[in-house]
SERO-4910 file (N, C-alpha, C, O; in steps of 0.05 Angstrom, whole numbers):
BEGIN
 pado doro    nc1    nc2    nc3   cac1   cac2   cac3    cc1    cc2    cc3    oc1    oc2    oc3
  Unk    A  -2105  -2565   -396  -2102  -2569   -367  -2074  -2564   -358  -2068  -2553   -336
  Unk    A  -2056  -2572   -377  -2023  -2572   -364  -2019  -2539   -357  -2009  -2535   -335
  Unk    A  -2022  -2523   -368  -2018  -2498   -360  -2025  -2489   -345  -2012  -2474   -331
  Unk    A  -2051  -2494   -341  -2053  -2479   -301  -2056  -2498   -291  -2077  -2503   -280
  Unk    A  -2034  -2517   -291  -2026  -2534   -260  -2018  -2520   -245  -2002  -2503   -251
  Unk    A  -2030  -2526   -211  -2019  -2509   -188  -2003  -2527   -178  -2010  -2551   -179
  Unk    A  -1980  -2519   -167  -1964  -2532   -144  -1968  -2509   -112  -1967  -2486   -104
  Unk    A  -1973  -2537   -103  -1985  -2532    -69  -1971  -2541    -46  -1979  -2559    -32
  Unk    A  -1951  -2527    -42  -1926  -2533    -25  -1936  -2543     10  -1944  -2527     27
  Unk    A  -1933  -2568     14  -1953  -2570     42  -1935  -2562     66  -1913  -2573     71
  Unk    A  -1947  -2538     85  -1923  -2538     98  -1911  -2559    125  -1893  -2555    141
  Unk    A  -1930  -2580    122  -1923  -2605    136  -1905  -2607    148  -1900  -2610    172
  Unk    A  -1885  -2604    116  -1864  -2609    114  -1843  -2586    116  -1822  -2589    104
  Unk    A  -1847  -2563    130  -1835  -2544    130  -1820  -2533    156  -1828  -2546    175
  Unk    A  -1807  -2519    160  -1797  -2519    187  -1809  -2507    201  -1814  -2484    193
  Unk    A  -1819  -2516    227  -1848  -2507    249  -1841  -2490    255  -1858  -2472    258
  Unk    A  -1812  -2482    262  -1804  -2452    277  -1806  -2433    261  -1803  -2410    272
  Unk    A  -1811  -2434    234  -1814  -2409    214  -1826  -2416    192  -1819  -2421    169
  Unk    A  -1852  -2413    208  -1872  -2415    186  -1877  -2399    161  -1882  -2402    138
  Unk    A  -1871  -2380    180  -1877  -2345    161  -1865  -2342    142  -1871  -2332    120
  Unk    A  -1837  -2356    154  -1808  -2344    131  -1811  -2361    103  -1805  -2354     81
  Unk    A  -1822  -2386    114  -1814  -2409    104  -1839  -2405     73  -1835  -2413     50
  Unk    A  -1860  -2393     81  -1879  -2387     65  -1871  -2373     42  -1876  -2381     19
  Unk    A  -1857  -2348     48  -1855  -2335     40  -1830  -2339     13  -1831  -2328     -9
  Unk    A  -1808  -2357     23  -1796  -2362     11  -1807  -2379     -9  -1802  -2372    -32
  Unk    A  -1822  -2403     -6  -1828  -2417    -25  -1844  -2411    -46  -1842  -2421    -69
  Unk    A  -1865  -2389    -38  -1884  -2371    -51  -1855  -2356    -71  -1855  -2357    -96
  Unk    A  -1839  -2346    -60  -1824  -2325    -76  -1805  -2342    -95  -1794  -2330   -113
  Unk    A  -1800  -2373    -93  -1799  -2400   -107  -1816  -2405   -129  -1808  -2418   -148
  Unk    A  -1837  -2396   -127  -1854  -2412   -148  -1882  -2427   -146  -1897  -2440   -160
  Unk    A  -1880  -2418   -117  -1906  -2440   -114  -1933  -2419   -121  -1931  -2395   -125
  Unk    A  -1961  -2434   -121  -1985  -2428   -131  -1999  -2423   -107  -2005  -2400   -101
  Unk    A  -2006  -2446    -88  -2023  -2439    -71  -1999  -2453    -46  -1978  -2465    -49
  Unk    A  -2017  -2441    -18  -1997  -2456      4  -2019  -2483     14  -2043  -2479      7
  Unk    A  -2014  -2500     24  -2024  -2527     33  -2018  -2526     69  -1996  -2525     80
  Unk    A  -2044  -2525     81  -2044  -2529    113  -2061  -2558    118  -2086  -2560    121
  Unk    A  -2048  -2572    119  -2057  -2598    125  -2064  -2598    165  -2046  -2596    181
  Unk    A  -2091  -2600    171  -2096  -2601    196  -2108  -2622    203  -2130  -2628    195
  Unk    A  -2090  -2638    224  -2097  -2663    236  -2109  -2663    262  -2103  -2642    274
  Unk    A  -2122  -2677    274  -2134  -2682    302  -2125  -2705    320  -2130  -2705    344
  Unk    A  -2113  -2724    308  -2104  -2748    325  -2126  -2763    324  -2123  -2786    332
  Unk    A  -2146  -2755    316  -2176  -2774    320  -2183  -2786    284  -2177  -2809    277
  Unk    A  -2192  -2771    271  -2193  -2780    245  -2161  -2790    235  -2154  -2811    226
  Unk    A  -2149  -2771    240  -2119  -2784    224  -2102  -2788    256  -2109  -2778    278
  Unk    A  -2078  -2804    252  -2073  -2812    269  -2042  -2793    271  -2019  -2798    264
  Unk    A  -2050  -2777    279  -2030  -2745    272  -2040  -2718    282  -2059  -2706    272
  Unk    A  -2024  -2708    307  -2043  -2678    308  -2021  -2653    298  -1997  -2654    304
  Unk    A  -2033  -2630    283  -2014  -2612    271  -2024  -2578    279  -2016  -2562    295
  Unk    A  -2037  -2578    265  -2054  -2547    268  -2079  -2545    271  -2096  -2562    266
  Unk    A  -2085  -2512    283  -2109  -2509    287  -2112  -2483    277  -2092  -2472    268
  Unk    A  -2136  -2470    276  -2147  -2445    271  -2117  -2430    274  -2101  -2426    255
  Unk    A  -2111  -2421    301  -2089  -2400    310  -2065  -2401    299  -2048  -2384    302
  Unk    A  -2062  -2423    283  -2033  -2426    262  -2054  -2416    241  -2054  -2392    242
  Unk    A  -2065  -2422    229  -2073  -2416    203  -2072  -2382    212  -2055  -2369    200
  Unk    A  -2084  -2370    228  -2094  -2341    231  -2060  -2333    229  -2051  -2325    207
  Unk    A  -2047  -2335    250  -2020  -2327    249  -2000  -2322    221  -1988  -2301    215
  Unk    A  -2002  -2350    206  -1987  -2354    177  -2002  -2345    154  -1993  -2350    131
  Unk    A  -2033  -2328    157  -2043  -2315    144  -2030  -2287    136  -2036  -2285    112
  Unk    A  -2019  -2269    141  -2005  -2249    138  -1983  -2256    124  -1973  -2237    112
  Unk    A  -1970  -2283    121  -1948  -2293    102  -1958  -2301     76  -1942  -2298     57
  Unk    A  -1988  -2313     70  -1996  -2324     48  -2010  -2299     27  -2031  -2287     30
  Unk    A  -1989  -2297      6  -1995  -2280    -20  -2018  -2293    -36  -2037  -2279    -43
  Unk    A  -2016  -2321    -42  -2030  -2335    -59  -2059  -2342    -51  -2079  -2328    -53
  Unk    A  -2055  -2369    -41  -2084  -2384    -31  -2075  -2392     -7  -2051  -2399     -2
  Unk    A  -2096  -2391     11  -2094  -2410     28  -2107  -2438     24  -2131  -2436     20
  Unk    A  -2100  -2463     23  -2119  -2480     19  -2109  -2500     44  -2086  -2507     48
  Unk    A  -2129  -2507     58  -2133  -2517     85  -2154  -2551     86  -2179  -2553     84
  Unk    A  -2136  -2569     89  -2149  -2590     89  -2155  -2602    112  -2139  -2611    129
  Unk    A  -2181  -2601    113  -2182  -2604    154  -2183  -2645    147  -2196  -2654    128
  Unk    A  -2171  -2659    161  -2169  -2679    162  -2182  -2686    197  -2170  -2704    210
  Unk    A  -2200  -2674    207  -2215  -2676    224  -2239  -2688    221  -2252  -2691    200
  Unk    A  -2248  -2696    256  -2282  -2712    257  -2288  -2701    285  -2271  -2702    302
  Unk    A  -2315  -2690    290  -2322  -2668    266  -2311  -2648    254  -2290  -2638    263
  Unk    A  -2325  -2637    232  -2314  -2616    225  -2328  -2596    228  -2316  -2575    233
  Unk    A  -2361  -2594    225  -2380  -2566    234  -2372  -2549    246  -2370  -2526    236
  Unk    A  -2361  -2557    283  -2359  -2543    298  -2333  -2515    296  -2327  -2496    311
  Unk    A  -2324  -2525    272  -2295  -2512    264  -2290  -2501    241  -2266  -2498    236
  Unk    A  -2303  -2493    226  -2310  -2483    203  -2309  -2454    204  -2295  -2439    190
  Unk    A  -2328  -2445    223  -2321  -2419    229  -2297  -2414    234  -2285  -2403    216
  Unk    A  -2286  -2418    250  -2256  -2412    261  -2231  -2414    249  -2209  -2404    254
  Unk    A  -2242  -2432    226  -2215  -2430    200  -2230  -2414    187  -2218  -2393    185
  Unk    A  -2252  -2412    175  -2264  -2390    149  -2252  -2367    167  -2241  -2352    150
  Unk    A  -2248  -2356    192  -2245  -2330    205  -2214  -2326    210  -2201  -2306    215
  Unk    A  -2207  -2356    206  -2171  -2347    214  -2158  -2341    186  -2134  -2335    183
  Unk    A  -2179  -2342    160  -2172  -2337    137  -2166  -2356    112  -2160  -2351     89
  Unk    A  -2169  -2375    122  -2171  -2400     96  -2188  -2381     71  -2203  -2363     77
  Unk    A  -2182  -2387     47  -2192  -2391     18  -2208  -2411     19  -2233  -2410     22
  Unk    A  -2192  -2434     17  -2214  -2463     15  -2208  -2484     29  -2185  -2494     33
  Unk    A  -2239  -2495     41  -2229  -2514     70  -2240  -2535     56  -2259  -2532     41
  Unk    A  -2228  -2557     59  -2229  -2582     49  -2238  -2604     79  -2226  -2607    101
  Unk    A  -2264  -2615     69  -2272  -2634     89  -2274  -2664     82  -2282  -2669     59
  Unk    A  -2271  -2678     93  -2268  -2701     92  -2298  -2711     81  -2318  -2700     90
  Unk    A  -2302  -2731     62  -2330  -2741     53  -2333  -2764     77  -2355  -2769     87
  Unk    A  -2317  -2775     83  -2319  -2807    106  -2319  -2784    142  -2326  -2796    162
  Unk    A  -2312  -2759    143  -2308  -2757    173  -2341  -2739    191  -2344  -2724    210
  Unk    A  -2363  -2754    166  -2382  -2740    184  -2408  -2744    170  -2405  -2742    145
  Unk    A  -2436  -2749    178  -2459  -2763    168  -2471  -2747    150  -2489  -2757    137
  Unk    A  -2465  -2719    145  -2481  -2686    134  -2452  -2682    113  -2439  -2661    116
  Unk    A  -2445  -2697     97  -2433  -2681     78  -2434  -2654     64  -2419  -2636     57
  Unk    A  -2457  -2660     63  -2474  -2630     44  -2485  -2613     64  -2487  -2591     54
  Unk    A  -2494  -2613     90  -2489  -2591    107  -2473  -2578    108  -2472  -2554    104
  Unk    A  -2450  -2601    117  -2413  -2586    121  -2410  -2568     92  -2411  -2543     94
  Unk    A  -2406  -2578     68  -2410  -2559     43  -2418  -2535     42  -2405  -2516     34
  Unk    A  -2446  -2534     52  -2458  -2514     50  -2456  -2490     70  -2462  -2466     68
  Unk    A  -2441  -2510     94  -2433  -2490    117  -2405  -2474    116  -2400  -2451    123
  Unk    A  -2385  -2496    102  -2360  -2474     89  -2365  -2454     66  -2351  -2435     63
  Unk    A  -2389  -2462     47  -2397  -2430     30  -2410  -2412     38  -2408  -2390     26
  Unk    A  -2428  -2415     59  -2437  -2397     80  -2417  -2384     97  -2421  -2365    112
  Unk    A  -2393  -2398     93  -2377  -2379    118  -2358  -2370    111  -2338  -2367    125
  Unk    A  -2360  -2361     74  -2346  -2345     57  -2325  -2368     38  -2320  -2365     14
  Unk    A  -2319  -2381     49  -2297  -2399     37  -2304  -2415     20  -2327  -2423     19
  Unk    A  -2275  -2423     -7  -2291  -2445    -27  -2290  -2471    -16  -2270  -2481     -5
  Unk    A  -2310  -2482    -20  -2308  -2517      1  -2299  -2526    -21  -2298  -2516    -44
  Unk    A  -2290  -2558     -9  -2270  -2581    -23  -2282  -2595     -3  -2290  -2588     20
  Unk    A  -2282  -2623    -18  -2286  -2653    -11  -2262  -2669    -18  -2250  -2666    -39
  Unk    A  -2254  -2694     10  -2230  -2703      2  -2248  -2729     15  -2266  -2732     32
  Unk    A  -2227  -2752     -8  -2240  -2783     -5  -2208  -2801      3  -2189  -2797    -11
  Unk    A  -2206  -2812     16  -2182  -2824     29  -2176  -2852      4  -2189  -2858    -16
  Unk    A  -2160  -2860     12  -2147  -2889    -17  -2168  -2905    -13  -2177  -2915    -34
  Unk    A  -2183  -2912     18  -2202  -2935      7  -2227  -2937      0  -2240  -2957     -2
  Unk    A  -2234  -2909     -5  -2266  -2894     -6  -2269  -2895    -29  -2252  -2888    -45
  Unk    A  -2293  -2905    -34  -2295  -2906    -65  -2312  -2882    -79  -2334  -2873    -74
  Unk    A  -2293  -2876    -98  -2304  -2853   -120  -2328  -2840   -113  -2333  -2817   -106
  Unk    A  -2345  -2862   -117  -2385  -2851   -120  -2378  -2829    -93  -2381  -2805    -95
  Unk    A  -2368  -2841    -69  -2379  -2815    -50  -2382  -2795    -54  -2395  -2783    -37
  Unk    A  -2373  -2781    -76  -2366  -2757    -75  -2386  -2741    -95  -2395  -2718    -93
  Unk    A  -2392  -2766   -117  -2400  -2762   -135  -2434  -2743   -131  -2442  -2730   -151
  Unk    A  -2450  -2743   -108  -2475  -2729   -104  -2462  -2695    -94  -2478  -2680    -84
  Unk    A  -2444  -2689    -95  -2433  -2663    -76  -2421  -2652    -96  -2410  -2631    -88
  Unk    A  -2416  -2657   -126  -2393  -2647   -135  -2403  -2621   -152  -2387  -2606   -164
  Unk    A  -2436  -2617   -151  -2442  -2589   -154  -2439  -2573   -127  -2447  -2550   -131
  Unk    A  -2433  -2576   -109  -2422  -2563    -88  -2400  -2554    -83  -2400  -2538    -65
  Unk    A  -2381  -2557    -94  -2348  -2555    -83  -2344  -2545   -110  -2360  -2543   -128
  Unk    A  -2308  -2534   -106  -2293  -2525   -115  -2270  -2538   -132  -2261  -2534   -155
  Unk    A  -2265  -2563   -101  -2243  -2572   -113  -2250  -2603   -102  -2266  -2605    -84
  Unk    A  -2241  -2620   -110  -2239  -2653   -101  -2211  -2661   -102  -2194  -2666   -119
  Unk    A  -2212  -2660    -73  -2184  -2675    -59  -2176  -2699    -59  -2184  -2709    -38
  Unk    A  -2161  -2719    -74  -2156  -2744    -81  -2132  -2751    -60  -2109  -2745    -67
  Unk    A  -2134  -2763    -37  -2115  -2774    -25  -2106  -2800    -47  -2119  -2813    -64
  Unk    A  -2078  -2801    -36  -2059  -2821    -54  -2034  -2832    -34  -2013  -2844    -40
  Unk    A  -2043  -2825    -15  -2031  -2839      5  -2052  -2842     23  -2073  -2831     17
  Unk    A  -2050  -2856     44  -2068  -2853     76  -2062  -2829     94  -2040  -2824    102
  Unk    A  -2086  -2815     99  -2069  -2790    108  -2062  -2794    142  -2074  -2809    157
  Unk    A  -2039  -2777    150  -2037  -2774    175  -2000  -2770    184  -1990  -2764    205
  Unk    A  -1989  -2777    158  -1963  -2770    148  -1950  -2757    136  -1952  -2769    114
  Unk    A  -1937  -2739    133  -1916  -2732    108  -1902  -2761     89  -1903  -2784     96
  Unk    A  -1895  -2755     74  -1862  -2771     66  -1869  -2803     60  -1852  -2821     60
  Unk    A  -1899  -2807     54  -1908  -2842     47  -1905  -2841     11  -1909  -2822     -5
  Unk    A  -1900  -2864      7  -1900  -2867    -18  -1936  -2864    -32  -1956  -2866    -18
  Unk    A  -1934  -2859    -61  -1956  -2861    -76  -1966  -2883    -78  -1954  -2903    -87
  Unk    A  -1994  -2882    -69  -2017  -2901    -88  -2017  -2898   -115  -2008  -2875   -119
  Unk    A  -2022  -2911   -137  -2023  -2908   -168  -2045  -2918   -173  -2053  -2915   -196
  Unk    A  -2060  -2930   -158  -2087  -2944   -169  -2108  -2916   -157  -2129  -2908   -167
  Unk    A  -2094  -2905   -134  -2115  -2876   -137  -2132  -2863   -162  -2156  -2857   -163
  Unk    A  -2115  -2861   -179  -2113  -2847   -200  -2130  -2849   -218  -2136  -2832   -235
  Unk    A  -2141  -2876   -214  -2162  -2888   -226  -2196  -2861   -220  -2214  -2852   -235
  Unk    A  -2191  -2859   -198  -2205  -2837   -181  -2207  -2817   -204  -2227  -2810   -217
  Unk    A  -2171  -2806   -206  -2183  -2779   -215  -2195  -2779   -253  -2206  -2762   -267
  Unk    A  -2185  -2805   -259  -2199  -2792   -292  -2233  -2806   -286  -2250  -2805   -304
  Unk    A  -2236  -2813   -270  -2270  -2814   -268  -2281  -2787   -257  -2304  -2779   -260
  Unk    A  -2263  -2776   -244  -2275  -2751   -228  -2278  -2724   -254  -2294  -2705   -258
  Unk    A  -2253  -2736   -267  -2257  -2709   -289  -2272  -2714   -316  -2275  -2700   -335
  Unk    A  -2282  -2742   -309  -2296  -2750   -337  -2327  -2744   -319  -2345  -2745   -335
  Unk    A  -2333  -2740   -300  -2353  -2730   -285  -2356  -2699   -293  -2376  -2691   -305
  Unk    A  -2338  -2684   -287  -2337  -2663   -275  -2326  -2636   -299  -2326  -2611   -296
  Unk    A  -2318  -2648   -319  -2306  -2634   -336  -2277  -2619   -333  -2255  -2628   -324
  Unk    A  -2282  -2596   -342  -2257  -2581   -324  -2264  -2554   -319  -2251  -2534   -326
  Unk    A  -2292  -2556   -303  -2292  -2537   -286  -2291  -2542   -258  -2307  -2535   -241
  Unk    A  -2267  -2556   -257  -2273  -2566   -222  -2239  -2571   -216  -2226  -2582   -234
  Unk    A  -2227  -2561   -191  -2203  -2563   -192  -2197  -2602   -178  -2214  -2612   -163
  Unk    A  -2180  -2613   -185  -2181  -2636   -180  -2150  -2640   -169  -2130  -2642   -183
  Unk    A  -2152  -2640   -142  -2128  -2641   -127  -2116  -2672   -116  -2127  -2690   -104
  Unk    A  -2089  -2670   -127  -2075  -2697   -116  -2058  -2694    -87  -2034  -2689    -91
  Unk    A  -2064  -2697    -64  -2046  -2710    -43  -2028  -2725    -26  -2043  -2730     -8
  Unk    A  -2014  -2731    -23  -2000  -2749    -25  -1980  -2764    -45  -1988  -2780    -62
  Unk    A  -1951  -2757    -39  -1929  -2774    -51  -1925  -2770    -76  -1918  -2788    -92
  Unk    A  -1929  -2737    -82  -1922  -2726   -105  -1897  -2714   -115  -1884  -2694   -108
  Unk    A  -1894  -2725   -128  -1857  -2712   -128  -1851  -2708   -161  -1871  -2712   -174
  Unk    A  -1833  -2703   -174  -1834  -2710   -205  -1826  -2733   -219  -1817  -2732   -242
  Unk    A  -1831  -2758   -204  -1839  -2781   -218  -1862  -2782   -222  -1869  -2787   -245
  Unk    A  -1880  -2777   -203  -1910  -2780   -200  -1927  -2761   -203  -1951  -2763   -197
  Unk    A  -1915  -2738   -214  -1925  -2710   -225  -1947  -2718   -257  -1971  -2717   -262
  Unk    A  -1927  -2724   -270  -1936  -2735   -304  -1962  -2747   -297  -1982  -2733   -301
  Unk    A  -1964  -2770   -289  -1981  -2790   -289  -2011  -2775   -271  -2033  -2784   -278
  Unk    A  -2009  -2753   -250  -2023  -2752   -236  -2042  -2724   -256  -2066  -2715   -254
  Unk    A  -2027  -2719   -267  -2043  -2692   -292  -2044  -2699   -319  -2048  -2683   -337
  Unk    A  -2041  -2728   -322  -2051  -2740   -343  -2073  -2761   -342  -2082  -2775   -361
  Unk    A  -2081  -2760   -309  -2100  -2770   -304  -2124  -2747   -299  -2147  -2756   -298
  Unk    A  -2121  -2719   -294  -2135  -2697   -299  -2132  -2680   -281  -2147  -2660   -281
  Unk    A  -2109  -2683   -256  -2116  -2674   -240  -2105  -2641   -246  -2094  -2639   -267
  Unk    A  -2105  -2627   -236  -2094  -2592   -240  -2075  -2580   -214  -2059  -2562   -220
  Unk    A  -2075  -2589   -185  -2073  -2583   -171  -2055  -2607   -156  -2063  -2628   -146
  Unk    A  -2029  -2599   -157  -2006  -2626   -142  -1997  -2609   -111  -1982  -2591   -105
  Unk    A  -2014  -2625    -97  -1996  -2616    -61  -1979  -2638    -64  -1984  -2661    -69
  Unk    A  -1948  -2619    -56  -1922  -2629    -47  -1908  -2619    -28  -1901  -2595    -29
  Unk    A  -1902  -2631    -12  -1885  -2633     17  -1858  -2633     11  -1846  -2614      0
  Unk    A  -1844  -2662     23  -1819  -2675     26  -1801  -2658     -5  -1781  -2644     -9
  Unk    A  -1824  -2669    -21  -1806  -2662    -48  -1802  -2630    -51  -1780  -2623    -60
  Unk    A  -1817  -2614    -46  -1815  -2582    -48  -1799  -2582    -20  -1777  -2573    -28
  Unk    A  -1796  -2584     -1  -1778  -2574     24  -1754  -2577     21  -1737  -2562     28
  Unk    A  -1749  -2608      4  -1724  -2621     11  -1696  -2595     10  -1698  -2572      2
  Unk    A  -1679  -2603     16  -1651  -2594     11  -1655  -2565     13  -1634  -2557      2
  Unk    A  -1669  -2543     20  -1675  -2527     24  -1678  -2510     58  -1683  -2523     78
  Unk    A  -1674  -2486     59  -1681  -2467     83  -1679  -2451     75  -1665  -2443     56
  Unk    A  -1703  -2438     95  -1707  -2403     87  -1677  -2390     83  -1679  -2367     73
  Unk    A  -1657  -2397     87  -1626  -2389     87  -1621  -2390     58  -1613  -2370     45
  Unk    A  -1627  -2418     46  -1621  -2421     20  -1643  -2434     16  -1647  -2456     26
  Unk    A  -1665  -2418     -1  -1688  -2421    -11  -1687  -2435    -43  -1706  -2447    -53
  Unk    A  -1664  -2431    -54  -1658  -2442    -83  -1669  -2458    -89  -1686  -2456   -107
  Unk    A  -1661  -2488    -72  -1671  -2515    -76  -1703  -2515    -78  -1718  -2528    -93
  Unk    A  -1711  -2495    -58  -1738  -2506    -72  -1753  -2492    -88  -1776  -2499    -91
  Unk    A  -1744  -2472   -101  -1750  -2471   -130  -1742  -2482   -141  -1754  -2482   -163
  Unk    A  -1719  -2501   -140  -1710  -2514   -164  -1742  -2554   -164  -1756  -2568   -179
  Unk    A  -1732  -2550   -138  -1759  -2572   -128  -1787  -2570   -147  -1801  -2585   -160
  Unk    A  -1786  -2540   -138  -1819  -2537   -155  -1814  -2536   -181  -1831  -2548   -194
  Unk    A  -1797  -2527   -192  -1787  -2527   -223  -1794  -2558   -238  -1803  -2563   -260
  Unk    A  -1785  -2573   -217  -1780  -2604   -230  -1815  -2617   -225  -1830  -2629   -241
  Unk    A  -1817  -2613   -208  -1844  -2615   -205  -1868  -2603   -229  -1884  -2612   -245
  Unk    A  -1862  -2584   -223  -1881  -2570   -253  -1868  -2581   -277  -1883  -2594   -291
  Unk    A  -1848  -2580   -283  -1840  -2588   -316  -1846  -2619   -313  -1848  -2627   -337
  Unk    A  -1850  -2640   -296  -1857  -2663   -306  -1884  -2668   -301  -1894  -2690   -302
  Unk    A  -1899  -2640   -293  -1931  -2647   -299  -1938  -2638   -325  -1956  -2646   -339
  Unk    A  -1916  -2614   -330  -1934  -2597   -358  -1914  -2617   -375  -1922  -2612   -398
  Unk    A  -1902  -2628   -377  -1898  -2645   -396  -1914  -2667   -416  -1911  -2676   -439
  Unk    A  -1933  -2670   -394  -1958  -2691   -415  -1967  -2673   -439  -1968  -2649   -441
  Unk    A  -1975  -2697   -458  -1978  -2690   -493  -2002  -2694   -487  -2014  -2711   -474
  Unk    A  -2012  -2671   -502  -2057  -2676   -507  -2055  -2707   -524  -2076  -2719   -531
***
């Protein structure tokens, strides 16, 4: 598993006026996939992006796009991110009564679906959908923020998810990942670390260094865990 850990730079946390650049640089850093976290103010208590940023910062993303709609509903909008170019749209299991519609309606509309369960949702939800999806999104904070500290009892989440699921299933951690909490979160199974605060920090597209050096530390204290 430690070897194809992805690091998933969220651009949350990135500077709004240059999206493009900002992509580009971190991609040319080290990163794996890019992270568009999209809020509504209604499910999370935070509004960020929509379709027309994703379409726009599509021409900057080399890698993946991976798009976590943190919206209620989400049906009506599926199309419009599968068309502004998402890879894989991630829907909330708590933000809507048709889990497995929504599923079935992001692989119908070309994209790989993902299911995400928030800190107080318990595991099983997910557990009837997970021949559906791609990837399982483990919030580890409450979403609707950048920059909150880690849950650790999350985690609990992910070695049931991968003692479910094997490892054909990408198992993504959210929230408050940095390289303290790198080790612990891919030795619980997960493959896939979105980081913000910690990949942006000390960094601009001016001097992009820092955050390769960001992602560096990040990756070496996930691939550090011993089989």
């Amino acid at each position: 598993m430690t070897a194809s850990v992805k690091i998933a730079p969220s651009i949350l946390a990135a500077d709004f006026a240059a999206f493009g650049a900002e992509i580009e640089a971190v991609e040319a850093q080290g990163a794996d996939w890019i992270h568009v976290d999209v809020m509504d103010g209604h499910f999370v208590p935070n509004i960020t992006f929509g379709p027309d940023t994703c379409r726009a910062i599509r021409p900057h993303v080399r890698t993946v796009m991976d798009v976590h709609l943190m919206i209620a509903p989400v049906d009506p909008y599926i199309e419009a991110f599968a068309k502004a170019g998402a890879d894989i749209l991630t829907a909330h299991v708590e933000a809507g009564p048709h889990i497995h519609r929504t599923l079935q309606a992001i692989r119908a509309a070309g994209c790989r679906p993902g299911v995400a369960l928030n800190p107080g949702t318990p595991v099983e939800a997910v557990r009837p959908v997970l021949d559906l999806v791609d990837l399982v999104c483990v919030m580890t904070v409450n979403p609707g923020f950048g920059g909150q500290s880690f849950l650790p009892d999350t985690l609990s989440k992910v070695r049931q998810l991968r003692a479910w699921a094997g490892s054909g299933l990408h198992i993504e951690i959210d929230g408050g990942v940095a390289p303290a909490t790198a080790r612990a979160c891919v030795e619980a199974g997960a493959d896939v670390l979105v980081a913000g605060s910690a990949v942006f920090k000390g960094g601009s597209v001016s001097d992009p260094a820092p955050y390769g050096e960001n992602i560096r530390a990040i990756r070496t204290a996930a691939t550090s865990v011993t089989a």
